[in-house]
N, CA, C and O atoms as a GROMACS GRO file, in nm:
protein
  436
    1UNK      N    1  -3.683  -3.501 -29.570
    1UNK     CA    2  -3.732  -3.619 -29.503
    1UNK      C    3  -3.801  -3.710 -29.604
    1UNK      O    4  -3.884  -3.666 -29.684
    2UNK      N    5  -3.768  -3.823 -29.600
    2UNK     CA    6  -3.848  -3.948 -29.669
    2UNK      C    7  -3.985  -3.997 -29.646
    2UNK      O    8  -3.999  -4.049 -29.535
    3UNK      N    9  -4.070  -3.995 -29.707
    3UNK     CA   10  -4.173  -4.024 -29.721
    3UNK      C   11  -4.200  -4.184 -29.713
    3UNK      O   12  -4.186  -4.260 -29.809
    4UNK      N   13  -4.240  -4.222 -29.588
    4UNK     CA   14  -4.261  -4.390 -29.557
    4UNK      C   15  -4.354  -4.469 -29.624
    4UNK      O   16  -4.340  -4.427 -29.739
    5UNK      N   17  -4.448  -4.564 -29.630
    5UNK     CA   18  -4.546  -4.608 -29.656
    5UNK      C   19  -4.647  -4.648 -29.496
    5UNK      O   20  -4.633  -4.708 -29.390
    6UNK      N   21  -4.720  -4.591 -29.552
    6UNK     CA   22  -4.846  -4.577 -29.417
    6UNK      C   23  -4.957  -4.686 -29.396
    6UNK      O   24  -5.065  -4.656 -29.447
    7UNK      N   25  -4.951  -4.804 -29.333
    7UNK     CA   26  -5.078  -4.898 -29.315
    7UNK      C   27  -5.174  -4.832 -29.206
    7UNK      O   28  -5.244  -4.920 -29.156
    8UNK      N   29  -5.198  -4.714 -29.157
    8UNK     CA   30  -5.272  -4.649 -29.073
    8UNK      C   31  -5.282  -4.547 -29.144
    8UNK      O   32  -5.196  -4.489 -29.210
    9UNK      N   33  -5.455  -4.513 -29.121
    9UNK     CA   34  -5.544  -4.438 -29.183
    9UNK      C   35  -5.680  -4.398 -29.066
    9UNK      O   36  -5.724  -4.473 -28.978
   10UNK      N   37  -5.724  -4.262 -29.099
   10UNK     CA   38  -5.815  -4.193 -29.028
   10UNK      C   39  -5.912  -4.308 -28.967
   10UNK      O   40  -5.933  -4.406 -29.038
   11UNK      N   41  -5.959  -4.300 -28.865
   11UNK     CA   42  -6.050  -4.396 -28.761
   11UNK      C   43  -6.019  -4.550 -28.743
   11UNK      O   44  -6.097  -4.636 -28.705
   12UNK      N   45  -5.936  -4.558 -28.765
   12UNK     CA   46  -5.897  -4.702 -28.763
   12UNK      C   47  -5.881  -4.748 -28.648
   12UNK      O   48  -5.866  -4.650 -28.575
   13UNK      N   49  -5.870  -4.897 -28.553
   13UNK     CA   50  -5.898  -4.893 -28.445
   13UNK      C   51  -5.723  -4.973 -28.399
   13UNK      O   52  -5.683  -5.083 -28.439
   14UNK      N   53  -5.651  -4.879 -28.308
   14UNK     CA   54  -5.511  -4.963 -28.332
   14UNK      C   55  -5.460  -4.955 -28.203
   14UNK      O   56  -5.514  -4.878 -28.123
   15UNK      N   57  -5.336  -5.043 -28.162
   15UNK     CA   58  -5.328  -5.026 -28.035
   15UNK      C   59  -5.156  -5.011 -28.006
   15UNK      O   60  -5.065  -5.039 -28.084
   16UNK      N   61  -5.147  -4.965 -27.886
   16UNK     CA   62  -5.018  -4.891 -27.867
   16UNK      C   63  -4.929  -5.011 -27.852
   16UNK      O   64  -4.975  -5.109 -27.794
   17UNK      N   65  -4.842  -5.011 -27.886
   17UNK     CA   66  -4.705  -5.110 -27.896
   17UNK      C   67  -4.592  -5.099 -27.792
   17UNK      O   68  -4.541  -5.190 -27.727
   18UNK      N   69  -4.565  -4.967 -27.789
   18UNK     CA   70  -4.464  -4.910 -27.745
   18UNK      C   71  -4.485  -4.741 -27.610
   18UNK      O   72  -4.571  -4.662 -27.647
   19UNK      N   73  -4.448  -4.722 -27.544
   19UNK     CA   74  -4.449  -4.622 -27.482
   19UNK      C   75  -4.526  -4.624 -27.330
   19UNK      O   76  -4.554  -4.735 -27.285
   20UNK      N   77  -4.560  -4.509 -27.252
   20UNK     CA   78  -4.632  -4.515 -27.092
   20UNK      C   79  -4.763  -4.596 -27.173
   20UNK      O   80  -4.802  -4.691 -27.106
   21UNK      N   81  -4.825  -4.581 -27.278
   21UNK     CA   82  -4.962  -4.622 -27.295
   21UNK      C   83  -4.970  -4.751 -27.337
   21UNK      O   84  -5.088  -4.772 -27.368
   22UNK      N   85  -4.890  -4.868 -27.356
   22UNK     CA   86  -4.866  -4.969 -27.382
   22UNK      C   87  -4.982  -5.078 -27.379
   22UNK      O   88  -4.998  -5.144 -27.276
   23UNK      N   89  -5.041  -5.093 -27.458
   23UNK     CA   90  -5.133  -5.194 -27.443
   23UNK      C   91  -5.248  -5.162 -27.499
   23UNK      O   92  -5.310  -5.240 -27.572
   24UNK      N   93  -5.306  -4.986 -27.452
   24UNK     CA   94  -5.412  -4.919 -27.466
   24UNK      C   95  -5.463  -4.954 -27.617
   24UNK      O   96  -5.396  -4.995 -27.712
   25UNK      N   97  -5.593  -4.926 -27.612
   25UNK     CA   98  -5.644  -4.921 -27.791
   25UNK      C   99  -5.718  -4.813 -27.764
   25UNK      O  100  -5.762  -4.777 -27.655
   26UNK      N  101  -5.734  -4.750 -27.898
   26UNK     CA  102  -5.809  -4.648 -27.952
   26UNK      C  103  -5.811  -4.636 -28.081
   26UNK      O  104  -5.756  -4.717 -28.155
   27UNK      N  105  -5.902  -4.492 -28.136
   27UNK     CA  106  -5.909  -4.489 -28.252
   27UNK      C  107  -5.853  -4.363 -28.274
   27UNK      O  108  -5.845  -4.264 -28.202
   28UNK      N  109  -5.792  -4.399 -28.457
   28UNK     CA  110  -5.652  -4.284 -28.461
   28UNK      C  111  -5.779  -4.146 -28.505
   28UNK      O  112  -5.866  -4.145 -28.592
   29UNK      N  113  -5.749  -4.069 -28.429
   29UNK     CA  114  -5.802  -3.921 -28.514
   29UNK      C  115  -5.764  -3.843 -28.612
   29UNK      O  116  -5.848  -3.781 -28.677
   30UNK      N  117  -5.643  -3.835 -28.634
   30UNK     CA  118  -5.521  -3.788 -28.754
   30UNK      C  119  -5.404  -3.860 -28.748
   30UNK      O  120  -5.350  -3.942 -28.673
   31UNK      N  121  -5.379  -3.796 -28.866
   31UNK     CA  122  -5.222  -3.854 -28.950
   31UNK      C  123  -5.169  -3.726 -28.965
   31UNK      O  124  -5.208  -3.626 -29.025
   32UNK      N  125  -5.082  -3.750 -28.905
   32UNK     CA  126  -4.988  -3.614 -28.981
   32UNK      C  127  -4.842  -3.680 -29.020
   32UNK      O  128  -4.757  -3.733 -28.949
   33UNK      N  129  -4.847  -3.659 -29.142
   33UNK     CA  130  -4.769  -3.763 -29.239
   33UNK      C  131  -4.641  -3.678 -29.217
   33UNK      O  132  -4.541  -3.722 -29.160
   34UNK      N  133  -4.653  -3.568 -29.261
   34UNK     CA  134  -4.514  -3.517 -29.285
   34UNK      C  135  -4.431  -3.516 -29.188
   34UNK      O  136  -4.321  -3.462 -29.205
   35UNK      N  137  -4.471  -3.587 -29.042
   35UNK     CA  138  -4.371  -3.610 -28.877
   35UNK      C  139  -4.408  -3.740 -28.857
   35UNK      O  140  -4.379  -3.793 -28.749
   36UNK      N  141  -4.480  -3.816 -28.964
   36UNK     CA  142  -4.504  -3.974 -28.954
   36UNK      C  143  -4.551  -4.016 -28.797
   36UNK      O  144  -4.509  -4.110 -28.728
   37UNK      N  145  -4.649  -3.919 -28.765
   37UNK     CA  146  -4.734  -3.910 -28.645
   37UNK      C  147  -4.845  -3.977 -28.656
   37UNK      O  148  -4.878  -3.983 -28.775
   38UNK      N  149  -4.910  -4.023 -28.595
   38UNK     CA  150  -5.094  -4.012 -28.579
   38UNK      C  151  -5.117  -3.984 -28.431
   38UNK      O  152  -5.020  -3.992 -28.355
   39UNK      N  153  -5.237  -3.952 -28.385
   39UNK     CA  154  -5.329  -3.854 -28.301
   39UNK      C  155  -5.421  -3.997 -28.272
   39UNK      O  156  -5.495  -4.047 -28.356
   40UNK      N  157  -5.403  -4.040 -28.160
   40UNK     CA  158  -5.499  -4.148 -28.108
   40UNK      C  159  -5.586  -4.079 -27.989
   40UNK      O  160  -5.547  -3.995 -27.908
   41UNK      N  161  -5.714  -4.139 -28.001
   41UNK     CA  162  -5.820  -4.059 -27.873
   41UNK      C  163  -5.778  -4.135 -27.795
   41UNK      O  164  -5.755  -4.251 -27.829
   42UNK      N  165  -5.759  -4.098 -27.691
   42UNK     CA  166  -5.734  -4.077 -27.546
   42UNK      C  167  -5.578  -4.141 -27.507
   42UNK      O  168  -5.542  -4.163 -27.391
   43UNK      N  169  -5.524  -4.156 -27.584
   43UNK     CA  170  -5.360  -4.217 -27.518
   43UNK      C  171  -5.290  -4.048 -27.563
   43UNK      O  172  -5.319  -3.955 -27.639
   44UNK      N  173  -5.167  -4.088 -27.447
   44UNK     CA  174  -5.020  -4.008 -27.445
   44UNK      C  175  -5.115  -3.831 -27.407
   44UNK      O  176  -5.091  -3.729 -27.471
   45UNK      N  177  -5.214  -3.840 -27.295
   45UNK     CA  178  -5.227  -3.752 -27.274
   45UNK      C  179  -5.122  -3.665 -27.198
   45UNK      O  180  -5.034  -3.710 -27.125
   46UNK      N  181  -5.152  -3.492 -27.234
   46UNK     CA  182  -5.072  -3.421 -27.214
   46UNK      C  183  -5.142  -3.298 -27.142
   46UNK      O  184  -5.248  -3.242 -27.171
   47UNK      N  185  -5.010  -3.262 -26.994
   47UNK     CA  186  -5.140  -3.095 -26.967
   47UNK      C  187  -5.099  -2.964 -27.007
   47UNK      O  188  -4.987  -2.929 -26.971
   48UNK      N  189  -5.149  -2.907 -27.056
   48UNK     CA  190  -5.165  -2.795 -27.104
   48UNK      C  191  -5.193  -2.685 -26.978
   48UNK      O  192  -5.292  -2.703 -26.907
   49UNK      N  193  -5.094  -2.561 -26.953
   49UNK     CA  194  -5.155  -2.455 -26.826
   49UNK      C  195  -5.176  -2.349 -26.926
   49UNK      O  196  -5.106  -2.333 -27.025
   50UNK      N  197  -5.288  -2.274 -26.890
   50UNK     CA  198  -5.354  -2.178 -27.005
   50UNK      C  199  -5.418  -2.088 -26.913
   50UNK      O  200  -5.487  -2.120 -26.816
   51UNK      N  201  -5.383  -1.955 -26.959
   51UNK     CA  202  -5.455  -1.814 -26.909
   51UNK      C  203  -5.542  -1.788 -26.984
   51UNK      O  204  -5.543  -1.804 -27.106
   52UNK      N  205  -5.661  -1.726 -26.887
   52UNK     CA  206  -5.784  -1.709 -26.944
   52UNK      C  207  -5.775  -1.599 -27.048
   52UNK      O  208  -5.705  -1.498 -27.058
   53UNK      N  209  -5.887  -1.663 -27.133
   53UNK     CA  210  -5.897  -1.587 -27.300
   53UNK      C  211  -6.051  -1.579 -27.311
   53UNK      O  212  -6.132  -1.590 -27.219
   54UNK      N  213  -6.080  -1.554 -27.466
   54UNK     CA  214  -6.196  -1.492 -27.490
   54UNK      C  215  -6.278  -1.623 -27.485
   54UNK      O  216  -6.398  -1.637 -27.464
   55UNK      N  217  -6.162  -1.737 -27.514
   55UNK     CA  218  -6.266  -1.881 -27.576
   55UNK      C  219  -6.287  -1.973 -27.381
   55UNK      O  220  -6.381  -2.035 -27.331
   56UNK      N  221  -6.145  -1.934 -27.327
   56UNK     CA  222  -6.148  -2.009 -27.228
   56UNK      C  223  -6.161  -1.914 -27.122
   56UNK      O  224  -6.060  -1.857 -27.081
   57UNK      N  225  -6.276  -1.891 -27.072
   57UNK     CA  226  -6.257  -1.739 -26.956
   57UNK      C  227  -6.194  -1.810 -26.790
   57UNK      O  228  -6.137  -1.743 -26.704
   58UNK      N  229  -6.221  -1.949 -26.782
   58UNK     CA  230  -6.152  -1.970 -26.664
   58UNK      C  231  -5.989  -1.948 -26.665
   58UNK      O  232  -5.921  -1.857 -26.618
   59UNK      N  233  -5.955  -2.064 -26.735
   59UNK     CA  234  -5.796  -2.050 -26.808
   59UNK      C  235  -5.814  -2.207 -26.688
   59UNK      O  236  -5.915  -2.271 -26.658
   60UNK      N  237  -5.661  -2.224 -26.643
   60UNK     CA  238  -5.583  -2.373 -26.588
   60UNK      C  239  -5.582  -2.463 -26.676
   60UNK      O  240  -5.582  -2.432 -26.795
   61UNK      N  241  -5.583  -2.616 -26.630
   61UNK     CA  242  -5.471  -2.692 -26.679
   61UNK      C  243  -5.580  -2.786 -26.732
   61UNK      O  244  -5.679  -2.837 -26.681
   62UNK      N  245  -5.520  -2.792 -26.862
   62UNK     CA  246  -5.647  -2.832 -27.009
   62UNK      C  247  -5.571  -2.970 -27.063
   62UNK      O  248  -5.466  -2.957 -27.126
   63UNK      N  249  -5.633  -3.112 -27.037
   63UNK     CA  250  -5.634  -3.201 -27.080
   63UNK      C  251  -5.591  -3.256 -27.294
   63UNK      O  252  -5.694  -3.249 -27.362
   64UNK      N  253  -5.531  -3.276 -27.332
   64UNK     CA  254  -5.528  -3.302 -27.458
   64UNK      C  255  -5.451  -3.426 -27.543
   64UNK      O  256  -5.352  -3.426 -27.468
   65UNK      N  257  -5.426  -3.507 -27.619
   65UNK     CA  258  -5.376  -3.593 -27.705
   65UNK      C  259  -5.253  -3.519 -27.756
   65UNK      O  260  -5.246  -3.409 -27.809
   66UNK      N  261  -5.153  -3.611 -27.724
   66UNK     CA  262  -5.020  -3.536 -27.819
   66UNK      C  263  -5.010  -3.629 -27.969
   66UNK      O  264  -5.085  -3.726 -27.976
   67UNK      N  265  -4.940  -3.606 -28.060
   67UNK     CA  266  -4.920  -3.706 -28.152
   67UNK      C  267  -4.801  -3.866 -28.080
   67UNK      O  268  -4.736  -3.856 -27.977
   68UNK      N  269  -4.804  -3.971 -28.154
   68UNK     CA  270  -4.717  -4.041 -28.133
   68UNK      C  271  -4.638  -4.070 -28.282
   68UNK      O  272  -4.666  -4.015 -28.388
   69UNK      N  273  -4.539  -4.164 -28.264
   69UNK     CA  274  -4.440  -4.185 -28.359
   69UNK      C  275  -4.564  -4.361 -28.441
   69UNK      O  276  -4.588  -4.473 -28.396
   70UNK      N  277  -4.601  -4.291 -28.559
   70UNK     CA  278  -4.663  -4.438 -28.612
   70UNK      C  279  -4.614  -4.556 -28.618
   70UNK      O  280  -4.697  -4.633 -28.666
   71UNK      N  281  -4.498  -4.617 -28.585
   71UNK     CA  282  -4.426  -4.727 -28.567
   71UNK      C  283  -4.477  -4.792 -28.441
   71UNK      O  284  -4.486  -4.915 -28.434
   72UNK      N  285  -4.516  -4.703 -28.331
   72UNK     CA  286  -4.563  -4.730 -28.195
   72UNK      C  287  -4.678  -4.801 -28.161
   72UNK      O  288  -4.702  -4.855 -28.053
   73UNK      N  289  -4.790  -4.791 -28.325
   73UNK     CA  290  -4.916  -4.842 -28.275
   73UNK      C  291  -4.936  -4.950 -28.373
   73UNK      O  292  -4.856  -4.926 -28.464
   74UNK      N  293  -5.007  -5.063 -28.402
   74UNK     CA  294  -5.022  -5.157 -28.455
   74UNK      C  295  -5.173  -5.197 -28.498
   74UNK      O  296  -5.248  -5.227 -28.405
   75UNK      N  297  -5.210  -5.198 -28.593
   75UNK     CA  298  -5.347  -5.190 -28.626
   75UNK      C  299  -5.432  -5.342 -28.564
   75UNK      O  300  -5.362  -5.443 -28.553
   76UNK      N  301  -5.552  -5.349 -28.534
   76UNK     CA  302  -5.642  -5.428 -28.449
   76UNK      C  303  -5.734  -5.469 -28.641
   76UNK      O  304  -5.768  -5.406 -28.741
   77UNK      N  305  -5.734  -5.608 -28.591
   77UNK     CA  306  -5.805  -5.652 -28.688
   77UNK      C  307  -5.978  -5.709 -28.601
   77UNK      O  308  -5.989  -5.789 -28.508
   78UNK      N  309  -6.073  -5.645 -28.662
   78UNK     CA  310  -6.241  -5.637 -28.622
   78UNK      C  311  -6.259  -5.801 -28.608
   78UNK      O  312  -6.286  -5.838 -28.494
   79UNK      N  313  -6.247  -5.902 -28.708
   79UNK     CA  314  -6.272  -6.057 -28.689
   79UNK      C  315  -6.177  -6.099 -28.568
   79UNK      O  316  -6.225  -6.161 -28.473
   80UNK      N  317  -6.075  -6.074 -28.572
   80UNK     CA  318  -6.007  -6.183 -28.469
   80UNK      C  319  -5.944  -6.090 -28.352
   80UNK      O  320  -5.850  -6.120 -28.279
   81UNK      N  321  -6.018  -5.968 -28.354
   81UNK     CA  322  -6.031  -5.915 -28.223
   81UNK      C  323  -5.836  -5.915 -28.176
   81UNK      O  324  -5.811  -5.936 -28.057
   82UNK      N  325  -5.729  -5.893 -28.263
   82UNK     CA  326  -5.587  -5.876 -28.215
   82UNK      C  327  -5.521  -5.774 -28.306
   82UNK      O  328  -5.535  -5.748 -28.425
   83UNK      N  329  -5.449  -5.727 -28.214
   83UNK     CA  330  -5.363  -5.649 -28.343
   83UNK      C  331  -5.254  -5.784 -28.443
   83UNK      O  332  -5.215  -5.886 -28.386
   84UNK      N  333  -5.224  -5.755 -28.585
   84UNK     CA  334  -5.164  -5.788 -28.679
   84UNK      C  335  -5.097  -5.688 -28.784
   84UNK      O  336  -5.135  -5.574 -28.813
   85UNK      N  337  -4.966  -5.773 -28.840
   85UNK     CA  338  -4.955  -5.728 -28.897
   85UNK      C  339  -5.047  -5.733 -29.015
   85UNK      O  340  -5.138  -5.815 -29.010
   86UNK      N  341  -5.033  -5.642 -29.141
   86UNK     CA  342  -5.093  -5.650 -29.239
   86UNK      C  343  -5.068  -5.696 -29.389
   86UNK      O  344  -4.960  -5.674 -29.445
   87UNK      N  345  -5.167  -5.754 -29.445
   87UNK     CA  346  -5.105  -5.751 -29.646
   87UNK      C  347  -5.200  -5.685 -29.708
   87UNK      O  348  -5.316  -5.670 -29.670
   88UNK      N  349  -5.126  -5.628 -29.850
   88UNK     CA  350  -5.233  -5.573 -29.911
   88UNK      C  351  -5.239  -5.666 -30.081
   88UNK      O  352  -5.157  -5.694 -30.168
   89UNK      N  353  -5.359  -5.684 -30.063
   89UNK     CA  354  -5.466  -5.762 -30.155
   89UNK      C  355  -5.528  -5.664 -30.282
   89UNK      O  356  -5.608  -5.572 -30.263
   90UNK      N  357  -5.475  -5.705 -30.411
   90UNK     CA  358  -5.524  -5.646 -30.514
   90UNK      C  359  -5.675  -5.727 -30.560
   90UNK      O  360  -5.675  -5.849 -30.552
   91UNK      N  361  -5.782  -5.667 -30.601
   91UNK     CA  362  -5.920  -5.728 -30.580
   91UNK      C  363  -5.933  -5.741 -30.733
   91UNK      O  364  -5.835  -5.700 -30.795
   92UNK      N  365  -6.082  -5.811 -30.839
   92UNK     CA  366  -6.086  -5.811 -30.933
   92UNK      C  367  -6.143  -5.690 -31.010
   92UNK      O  368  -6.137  -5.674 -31.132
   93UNK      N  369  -6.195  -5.613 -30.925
   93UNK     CA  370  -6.232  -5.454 -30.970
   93UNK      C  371  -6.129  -5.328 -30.961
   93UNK      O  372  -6.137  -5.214 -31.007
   94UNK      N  373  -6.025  -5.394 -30.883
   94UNK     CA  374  -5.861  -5.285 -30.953
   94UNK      C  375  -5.865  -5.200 -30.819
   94UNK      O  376  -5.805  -5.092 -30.813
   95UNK      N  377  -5.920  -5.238 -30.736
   95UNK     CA  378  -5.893  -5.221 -30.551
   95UNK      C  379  -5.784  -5.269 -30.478
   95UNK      O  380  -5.777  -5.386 -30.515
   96UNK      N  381  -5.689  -5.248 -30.390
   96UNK     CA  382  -5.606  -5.230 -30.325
   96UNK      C  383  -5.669  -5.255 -30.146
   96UNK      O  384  -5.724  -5.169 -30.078
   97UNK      N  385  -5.642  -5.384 -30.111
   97UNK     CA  386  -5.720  -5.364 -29.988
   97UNK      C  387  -5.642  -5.406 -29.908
   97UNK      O  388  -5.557  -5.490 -29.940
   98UNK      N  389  -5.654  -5.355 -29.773
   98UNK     CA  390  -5.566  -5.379 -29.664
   98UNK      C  391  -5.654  -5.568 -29.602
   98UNK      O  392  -5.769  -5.611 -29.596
   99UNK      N  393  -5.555  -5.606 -29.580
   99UNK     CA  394  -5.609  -5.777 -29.575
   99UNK      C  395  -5.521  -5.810 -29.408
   99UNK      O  396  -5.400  -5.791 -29.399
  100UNK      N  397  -5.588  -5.850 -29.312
  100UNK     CA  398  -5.503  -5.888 -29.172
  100UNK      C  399  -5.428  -6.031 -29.223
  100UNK      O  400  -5.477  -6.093 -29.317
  101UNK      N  401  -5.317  -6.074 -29.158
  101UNK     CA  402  -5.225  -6.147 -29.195
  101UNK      C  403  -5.235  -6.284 -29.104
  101UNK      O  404  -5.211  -6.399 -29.138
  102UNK      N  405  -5.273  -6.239 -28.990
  102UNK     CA  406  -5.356  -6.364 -28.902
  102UNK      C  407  -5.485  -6.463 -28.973
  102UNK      O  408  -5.466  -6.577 -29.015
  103UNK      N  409  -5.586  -6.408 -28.976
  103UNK     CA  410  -5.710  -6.417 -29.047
  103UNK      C  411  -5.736  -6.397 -29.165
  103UNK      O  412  -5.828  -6.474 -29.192
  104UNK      N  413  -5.699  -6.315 -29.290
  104UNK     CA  414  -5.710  -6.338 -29.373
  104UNK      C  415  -5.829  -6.249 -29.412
  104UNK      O  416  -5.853  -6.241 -29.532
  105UNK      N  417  -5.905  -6.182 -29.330
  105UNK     CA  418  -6.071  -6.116 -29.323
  105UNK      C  419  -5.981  -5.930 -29.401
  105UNK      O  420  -5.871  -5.874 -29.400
  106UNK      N  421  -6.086  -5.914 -29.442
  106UNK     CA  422  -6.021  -5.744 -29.540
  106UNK      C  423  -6.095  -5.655 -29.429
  106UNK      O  424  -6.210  -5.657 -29.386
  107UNK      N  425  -5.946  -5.548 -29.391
  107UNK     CA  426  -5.964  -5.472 -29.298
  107UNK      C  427  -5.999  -5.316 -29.378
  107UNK      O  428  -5.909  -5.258 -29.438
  108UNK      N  429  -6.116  -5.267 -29.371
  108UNK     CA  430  -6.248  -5.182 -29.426
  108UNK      C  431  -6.212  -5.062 -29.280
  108UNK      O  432  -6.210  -5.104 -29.164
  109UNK      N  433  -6.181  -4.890 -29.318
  109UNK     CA  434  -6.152  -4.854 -29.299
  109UNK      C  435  -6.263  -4.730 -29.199
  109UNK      O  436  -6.212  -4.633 -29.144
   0.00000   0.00000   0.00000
């Protein structure tokens, strides 16, 4: 599998594009690169039925986040309050910064 280039990164605040959660925003919790996933809090929930164990002594049906496909979500820029696409901005101290394409404001992670 090919290795993409990733404009989404841990806590970032982005919103769903595509799928039942369409519209929703949240913040991503993981990346899991190698299925070009991320883990957003509270979208594409999923139920889980579970027999009781040592950790869960009730057991039933356990609420959780599935991954989505990263193409699906679109990063939210903090100044102009929309999702955008993005550019990345080389700085005079040899930084690499993610820059929103609407506004122009450097999106700080």
């Amino acid at each position: 599998m090919m290795k993409e280039k990733r404009h989404i990164k841990k806590d970032d605040k982005v919103k769903i594009i595509a799928g039942k959660d369409k519209g929703k925003i949240g913040k991503v919790l993981k990346v899991i690169s190698k299925k070009n996933r991320v883990l957003v809090e509270n979208i594409n929930l999923v139920k889980h039925h579970t027999k009781p164990n040592a950790q869960n002594r009730q057991g039933g049906i356990i609420e959780s986040e599935a991954p989505i496909h990263w193409s699906n979500v679109m990063l939210m820029c903090n100044k102009c309050m929309s999702s955008s696409r993005i550019k990345m901005r080389h700085l005079e101290d040899g930084r690499n910064v993610r820059v929103c394409a609407k506004c122009d404001e450097i999106i700080d992670a």
